[in-house]
BABA-505731 format. One record per residue: chain; residue in one letter; y, z, x of N, C-alpha, C, O in turn; residue number from 1. Coordinates in Angstrom, 3 decimals, always signed. Example, Ala and Ser with C-alpha at 12.3 -4.5 7.8 and 13.67 -1.06 7.14 Angstrom:
{r "A", "A", {-5.690, +7.800, +13.190}, {-4.500, +7.800, +12.300}, {-3.300, +7.800, +13.200}, {-3.319, +8.465, +14.236}, 1}
{r "A", "S", {-2.250, +7.080, +12.850}, {-1.060, +7.140, +13.670}, {+0.030, +7.870, +12.900}, {+1.138, +8.039, +13.409}, 2}
This chain:
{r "A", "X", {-135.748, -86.880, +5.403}, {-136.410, -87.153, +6.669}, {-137.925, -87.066, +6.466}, {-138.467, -86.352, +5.623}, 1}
{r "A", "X", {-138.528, -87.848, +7.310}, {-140.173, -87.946, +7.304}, {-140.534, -87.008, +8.237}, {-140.295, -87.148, +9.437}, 2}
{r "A", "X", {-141.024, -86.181, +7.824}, {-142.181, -85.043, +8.422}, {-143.405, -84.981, +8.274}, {-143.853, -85.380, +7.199}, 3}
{r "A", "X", {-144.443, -84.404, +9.423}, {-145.867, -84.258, +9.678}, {-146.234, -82.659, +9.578}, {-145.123, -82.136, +9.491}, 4}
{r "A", "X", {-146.927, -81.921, +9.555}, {-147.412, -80.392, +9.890}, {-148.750, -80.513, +10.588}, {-149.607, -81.069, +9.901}, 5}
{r "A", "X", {-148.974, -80.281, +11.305}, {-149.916, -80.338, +12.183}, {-150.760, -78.356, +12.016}, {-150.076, -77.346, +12.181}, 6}
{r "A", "X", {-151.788, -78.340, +11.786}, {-152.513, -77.085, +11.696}, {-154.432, -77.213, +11.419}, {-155.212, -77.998, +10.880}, 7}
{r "A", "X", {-154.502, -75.666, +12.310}, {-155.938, -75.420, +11.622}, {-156.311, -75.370, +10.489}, {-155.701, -74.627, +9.720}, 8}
{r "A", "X", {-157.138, -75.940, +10.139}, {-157.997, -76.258, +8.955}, {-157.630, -74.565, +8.016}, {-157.174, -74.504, +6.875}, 9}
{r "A", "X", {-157.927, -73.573, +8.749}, {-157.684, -71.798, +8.155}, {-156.383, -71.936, +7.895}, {-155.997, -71.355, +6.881}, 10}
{r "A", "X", {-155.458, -72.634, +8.615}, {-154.112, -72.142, +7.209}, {-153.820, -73.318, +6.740}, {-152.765, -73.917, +6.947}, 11}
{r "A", "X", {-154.609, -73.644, +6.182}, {-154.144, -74.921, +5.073}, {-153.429, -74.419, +3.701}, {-153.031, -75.114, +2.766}, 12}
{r "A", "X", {-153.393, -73.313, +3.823}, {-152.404, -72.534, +2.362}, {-151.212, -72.223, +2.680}, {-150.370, -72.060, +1.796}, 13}
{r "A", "X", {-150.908, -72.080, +4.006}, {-149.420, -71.761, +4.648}, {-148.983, -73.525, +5.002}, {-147.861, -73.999, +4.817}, 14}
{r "A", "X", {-149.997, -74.163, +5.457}, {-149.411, -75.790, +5.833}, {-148.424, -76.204, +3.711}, {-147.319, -76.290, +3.176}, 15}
{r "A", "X", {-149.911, -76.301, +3.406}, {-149.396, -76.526, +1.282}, {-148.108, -75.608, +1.002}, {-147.361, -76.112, +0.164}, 16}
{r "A", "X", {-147.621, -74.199, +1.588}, {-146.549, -73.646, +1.078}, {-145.527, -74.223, +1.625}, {-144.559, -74.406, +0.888}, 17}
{r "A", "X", {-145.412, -74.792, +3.429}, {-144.466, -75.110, +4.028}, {-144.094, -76.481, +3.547}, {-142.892, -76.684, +3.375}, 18}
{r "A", "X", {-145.047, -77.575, +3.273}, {-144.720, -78.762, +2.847}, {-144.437, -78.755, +1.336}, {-144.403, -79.860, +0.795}, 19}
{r "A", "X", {-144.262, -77.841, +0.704}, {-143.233, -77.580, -0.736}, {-142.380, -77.241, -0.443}, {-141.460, -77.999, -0.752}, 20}
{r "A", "X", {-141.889, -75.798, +0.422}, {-140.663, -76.325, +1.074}, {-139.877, -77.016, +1.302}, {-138.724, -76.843, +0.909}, 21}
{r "A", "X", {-140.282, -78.093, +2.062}, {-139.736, -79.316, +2.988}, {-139.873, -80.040, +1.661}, {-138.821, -79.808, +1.065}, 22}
{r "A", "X", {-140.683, -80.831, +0.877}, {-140.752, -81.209, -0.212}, {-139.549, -81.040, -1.537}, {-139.306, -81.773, -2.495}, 23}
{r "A", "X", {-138.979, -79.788, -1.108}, {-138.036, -79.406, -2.447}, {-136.577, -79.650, -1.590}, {-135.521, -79.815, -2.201}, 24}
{r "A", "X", {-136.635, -79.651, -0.408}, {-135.449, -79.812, +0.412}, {-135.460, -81.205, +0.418}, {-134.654, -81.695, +1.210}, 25}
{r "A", "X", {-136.183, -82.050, -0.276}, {-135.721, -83.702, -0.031}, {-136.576, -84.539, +1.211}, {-136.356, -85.719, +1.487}, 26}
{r "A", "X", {-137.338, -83.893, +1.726}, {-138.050, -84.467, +3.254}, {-138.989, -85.635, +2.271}, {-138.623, -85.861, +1.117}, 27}
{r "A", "X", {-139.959, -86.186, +2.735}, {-140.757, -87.302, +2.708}, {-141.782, -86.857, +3.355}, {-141.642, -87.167, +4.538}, 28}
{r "A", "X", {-143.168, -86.035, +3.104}, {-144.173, -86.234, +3.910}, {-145.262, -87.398, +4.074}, {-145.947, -87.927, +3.199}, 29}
{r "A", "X", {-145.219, -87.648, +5.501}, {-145.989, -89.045, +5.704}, {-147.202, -88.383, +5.294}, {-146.896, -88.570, +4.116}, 30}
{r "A", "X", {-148.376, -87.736, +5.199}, {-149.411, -87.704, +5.693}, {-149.977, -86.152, +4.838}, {-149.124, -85.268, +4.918}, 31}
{r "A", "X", {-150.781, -85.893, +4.354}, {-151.272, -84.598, +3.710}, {-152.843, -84.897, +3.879}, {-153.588, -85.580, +3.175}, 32}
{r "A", "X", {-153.128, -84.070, +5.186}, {-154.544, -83.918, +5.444}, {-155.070, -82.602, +4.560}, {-156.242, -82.519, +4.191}, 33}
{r "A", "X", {-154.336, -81.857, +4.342}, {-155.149, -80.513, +3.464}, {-155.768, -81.669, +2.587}, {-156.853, -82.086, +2.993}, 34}
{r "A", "X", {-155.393, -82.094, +1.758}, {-156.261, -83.098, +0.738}, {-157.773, -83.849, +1.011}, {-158.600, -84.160, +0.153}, 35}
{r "A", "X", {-157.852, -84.024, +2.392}, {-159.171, -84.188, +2.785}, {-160.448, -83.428, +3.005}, {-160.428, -82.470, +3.778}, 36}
{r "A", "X", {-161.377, -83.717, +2.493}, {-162.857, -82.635, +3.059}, {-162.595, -82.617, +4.080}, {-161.676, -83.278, +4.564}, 37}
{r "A", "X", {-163.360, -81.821, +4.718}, {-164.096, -81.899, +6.005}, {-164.754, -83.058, +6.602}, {-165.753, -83.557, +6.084}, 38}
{r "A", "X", {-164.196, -83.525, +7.735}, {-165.079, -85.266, +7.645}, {-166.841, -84.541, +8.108}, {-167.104, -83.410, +8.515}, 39}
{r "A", "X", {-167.899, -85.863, +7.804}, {-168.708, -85.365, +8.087}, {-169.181, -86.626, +8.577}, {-170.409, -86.606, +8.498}, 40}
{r "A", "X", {-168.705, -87.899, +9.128}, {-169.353, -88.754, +9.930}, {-168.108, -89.257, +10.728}, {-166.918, -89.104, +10.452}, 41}
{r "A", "X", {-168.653, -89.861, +11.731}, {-167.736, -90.293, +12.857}, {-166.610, -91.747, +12.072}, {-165.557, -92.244, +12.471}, 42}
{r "A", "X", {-167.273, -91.962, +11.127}, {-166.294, -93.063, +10.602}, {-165.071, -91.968, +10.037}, {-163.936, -92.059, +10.505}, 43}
{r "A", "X", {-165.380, -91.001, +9.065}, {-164.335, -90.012, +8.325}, {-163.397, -89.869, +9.516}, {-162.233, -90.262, +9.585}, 44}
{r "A", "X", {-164.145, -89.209, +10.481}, {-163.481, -89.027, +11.559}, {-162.417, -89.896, +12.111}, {-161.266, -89.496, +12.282}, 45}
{r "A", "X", {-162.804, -91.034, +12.373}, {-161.832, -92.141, +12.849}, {-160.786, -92.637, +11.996}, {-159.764, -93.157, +12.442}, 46}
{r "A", "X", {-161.100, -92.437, +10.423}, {-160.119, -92.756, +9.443}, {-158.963, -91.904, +9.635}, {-157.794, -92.250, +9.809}, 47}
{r "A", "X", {-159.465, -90.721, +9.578}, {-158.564, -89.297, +9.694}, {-157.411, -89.654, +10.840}, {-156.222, -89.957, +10.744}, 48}
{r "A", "X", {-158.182, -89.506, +11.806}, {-157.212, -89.827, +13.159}, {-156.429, -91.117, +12.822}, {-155.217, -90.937, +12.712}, 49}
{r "A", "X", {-156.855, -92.342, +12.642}, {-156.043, -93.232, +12.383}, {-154.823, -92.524, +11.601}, {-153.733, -92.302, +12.128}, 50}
{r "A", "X", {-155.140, -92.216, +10.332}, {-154.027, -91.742, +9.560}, {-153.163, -90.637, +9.974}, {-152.320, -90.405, +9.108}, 51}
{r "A", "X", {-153.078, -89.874, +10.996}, {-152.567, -88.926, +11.431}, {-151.827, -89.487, +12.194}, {-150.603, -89.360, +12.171}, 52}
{r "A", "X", {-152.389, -90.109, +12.892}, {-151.696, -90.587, +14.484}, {-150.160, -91.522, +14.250}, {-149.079, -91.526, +14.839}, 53}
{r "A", "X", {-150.789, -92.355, +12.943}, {-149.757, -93.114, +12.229}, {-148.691, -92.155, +11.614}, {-147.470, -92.276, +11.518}, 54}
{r "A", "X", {-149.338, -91.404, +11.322}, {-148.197, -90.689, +10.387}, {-146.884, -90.021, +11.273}, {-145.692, -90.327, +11.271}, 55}
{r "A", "X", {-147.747, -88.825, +12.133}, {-146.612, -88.591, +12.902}, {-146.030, -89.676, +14.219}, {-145.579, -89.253, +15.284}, 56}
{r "A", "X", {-146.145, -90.922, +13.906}, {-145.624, -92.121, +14.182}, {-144.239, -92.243, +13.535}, {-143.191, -92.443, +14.150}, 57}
{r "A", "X", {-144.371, -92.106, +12.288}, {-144.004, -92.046, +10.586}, {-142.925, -91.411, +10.933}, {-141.879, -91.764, +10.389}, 58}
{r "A", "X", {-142.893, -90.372, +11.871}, {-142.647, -89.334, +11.191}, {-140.787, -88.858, +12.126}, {-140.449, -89.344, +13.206}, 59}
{r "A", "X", {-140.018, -87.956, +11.389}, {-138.720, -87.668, +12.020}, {-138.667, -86.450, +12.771}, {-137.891, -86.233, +13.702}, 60}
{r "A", "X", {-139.525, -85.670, +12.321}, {-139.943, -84.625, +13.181}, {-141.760, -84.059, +12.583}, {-142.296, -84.250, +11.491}, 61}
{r "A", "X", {-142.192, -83.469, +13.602}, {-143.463, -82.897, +13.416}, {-143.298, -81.231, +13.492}, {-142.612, -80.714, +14.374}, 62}
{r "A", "X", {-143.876, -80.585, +12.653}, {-144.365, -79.157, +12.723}, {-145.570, -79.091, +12.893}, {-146.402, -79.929, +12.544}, 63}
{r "A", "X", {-145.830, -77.635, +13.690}, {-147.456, -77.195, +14.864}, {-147.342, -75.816, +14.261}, {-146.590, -75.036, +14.845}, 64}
{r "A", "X", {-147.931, -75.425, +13.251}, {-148.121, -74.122, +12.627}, {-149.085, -73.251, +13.493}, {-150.303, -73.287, +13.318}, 65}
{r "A", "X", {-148.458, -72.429, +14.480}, {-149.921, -71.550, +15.209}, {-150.539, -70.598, +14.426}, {-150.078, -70.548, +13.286}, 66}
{r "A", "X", {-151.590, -69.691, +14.708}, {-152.574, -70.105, +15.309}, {-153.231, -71.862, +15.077}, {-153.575, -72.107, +13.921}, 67}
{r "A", "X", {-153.410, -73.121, +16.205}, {-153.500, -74.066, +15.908}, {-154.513, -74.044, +16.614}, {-154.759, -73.100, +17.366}, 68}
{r "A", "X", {-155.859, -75.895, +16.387}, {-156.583, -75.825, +17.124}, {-156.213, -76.863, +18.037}, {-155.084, -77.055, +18.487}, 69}
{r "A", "X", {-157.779, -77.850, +18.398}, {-157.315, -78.651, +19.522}, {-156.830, -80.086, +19.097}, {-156.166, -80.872, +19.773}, 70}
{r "A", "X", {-157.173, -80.199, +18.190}, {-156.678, -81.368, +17.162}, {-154.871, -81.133, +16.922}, {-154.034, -82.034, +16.965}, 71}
{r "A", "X", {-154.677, -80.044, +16.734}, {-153.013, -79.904, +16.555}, {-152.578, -79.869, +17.613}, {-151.392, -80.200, +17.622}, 72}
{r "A", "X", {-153.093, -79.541, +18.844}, {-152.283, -79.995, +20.108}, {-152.366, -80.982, +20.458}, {-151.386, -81.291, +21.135}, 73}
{r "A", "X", {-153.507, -82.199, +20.303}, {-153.517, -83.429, +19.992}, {-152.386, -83.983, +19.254}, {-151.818, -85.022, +19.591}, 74}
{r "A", "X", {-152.052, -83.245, +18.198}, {-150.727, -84.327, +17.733}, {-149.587, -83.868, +17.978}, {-148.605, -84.578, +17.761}, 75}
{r "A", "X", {-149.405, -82.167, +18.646}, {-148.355, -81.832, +19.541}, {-148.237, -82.766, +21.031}, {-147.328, -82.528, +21.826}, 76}
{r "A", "X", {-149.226, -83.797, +21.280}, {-148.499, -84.170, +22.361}, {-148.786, -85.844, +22.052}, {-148.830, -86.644, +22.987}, 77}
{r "A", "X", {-149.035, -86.404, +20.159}, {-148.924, -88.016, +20.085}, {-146.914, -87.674, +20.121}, {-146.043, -88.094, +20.883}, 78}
{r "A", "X", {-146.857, -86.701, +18.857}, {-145.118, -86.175, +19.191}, {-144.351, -86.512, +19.987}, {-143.335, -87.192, +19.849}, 79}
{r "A", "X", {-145.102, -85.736, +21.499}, {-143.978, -85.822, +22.213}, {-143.998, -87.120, +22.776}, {-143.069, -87.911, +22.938}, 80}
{r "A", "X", {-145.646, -87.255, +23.150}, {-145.212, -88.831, +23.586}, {-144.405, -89.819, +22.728}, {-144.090, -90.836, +23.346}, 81}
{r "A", "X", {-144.003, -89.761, +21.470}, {-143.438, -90.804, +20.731}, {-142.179, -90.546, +20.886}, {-141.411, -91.442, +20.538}, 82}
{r "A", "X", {-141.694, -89.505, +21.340}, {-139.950, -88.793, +21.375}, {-139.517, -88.359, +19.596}, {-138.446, -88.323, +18.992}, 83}
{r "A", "X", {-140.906, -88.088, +19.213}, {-140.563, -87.381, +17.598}, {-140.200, -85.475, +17.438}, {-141.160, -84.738, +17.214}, 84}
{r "A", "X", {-139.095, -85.003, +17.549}, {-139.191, -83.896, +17.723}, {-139.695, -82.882, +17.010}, {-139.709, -82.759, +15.785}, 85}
{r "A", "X", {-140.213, -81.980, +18.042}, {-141.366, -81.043, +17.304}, {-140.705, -79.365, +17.183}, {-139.776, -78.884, +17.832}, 86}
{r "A", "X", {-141.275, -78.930, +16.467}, {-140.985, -77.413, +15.585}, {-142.395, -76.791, +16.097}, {-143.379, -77.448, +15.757}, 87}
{r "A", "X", {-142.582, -75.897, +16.683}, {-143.358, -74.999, +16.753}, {-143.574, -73.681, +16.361}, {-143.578, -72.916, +17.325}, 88}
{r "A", "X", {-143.775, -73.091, +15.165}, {-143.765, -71.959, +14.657}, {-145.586, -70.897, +14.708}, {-146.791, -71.043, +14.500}, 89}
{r "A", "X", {-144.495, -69.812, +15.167}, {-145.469, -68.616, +15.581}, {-145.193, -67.653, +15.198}, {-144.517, -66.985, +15.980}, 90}
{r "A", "X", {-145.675, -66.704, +13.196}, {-145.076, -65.789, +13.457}, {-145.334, -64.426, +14.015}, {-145.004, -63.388, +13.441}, 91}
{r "A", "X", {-145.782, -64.474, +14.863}, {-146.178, -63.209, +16.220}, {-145.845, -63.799, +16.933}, {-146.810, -64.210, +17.578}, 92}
{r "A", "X", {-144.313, -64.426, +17.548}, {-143.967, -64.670, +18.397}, {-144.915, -64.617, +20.247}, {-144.650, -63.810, +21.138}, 93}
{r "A", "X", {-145.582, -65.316, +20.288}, {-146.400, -64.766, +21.427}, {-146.238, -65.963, +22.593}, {-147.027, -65.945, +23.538}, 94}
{r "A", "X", {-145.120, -67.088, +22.509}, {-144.204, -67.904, +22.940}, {-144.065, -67.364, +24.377}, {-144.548, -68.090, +25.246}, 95}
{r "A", "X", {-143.518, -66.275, +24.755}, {-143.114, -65.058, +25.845}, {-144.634, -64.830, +26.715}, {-144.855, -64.205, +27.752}, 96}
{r "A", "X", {-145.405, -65.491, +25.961}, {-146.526, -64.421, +26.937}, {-147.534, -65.298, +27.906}, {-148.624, -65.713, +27.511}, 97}
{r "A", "X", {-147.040, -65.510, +29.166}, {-147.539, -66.347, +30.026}, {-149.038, -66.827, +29.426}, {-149.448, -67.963, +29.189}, 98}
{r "A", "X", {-149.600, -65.711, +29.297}, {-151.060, -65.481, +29.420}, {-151.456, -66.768, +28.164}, {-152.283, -67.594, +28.552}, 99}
{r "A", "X", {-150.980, -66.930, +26.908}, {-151.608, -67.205, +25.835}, {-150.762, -68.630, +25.272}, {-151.195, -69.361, +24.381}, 100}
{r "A", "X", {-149.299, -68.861, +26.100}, {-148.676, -69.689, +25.366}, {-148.900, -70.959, +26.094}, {-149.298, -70.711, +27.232}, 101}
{r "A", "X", {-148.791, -72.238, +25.857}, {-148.662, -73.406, +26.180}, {-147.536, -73.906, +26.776}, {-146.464, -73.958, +26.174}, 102}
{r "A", "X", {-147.687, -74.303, +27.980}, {-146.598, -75.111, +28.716}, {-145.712, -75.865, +27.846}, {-144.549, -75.717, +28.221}, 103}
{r "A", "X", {-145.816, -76.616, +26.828}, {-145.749, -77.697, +26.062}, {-144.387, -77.473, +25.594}, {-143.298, -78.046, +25.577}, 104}
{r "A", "X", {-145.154, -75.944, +25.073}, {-144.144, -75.700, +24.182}, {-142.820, -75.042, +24.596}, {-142.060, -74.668, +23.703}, 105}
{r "A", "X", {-142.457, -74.858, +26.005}, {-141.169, -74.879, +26.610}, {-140.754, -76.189, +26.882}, {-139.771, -76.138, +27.622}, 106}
{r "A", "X", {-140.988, -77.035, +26.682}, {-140.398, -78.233, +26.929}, {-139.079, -78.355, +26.235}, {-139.386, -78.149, +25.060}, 107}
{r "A", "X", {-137.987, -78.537, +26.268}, {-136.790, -78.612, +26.143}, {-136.493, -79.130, +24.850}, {-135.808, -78.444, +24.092}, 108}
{r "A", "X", {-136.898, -80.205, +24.507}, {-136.827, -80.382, +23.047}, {-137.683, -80.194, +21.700}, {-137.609, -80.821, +20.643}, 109}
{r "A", "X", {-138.706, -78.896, +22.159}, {-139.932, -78.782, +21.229}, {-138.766, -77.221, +20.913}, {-138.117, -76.691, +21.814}, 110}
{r "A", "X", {-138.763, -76.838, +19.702}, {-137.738, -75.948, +19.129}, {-139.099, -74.672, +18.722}, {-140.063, -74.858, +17.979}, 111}
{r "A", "X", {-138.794, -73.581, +19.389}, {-140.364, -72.765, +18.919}, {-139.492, -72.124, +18.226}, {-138.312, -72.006, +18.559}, 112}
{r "A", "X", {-140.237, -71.439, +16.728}, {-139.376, -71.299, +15.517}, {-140.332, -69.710, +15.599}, {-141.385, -69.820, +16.226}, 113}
{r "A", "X", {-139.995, -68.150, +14.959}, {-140.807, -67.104, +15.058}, {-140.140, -66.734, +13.735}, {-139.207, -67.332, +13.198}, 114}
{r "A", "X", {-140.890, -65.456, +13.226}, {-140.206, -64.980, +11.767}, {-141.105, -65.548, +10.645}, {-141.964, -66.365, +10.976}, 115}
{r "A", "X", {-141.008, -65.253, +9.583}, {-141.874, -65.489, +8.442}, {-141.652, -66.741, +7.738}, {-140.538, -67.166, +7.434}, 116}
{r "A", "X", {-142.866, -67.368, +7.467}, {-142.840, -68.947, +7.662}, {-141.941, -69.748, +6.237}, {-141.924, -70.971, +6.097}, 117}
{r "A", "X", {-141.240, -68.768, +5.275}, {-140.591, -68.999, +4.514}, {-139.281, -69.500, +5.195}, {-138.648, -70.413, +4.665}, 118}
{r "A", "X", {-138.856, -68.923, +6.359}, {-137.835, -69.256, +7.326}, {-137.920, -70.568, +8.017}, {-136.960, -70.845, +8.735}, 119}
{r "A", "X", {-138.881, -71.418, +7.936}, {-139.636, -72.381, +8.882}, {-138.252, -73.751, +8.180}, {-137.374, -74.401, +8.748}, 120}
{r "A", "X", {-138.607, -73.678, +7.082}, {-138.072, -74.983, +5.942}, {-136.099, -74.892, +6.528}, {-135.384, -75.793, +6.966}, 121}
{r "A", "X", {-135.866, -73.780, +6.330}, {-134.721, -73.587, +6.187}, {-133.824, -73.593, +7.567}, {-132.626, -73.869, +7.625}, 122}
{r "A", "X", {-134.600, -73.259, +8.565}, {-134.650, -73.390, +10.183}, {-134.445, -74.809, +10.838}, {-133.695, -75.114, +11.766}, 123}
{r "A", "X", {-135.209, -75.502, +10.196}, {-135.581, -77.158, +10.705}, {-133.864, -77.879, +9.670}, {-133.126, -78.600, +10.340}, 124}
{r "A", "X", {-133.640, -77.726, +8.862}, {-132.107, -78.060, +8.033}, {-131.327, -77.710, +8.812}, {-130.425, -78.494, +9.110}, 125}
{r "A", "X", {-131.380, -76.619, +9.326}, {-130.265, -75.844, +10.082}, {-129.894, -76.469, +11.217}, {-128.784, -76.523, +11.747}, 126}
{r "A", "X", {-131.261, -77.086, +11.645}, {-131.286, -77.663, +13.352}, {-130.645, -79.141, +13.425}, {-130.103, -79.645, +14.408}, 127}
{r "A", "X", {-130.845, -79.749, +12.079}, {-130.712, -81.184, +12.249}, {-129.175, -81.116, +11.626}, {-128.377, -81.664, +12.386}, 128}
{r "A", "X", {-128.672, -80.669, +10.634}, {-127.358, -80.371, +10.410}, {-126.670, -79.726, +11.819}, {-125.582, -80.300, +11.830}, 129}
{r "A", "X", {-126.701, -78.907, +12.935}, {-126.164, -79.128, +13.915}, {-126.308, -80.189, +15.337}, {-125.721, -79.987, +16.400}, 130}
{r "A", "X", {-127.194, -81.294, +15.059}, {-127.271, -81.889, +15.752}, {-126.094, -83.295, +14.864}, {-125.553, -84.170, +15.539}, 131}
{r "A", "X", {-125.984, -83.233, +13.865}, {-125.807, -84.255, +13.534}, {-124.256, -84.338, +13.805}, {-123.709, -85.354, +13.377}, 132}
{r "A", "X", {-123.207, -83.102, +14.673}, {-122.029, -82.748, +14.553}, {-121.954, -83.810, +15.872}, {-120.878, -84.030, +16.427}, 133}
């Protein structure tokens, strides 16, 4: 399956561990922004987005690694608008807490995933092997 990870720029070492993961489980990633600088003109910029937007287009499901910024809720909701289902993982579960969590992410088919992100890879197999019954 084609997958996206959507995250802040600060865990781009947990995004690179999770997409080896998914990578060794057989997935297809559309799209690997860790590989990019930092854009630094509005063209980088527009390339970037192009390629993102496409990707989780691309894509069979998307992951939203929290802490995220506003750019990853940007592609938490190209996702939903596309009907690509999304994985939301938090591990400080903080999902529960009116105050801090996102509407979004109760939405019925966005799956919020908690626990240590080695669990993330193996979670998302689990989900699509019982859907597929």
């Amino acid at each position: 399956m084609n997958f996206y990870i959507g995250s802040r720029f600060s865990n781009i070492e947990q995004v690179r561990a999770l997409r080896n993961h998914l990578l060794n489980d057989g997935h297809t990633h559309t799209y690997d922004w860790t590989t990019n600088d930092r854009a630094t003109s509005l063209d980088d910029l527009r390339a970037i987005g192009t390629n993102e937007f496409e990707a989780i287009k691309a894509s069979d499901f998307v992951v939203i690694l929290l802490p995220a910024g506003n750019s990853s809720h940007v592609e938490l909701g190209i996702a939903l608008g596309a009907g690509v289902p999304v994985f939301v993982h938090d591990a400080t579960n903080r999902f529960d807490d009116v105050e801090t969590t996102s509407t979004f992410y109760h939405l019925n088919h966005v799956v919020r995933l908690t626990g240590p992100l080695k669990d993330v890879a193996r979670s998302i197999t689990t989900h699509f092997a019982g859907t597929a019954r």
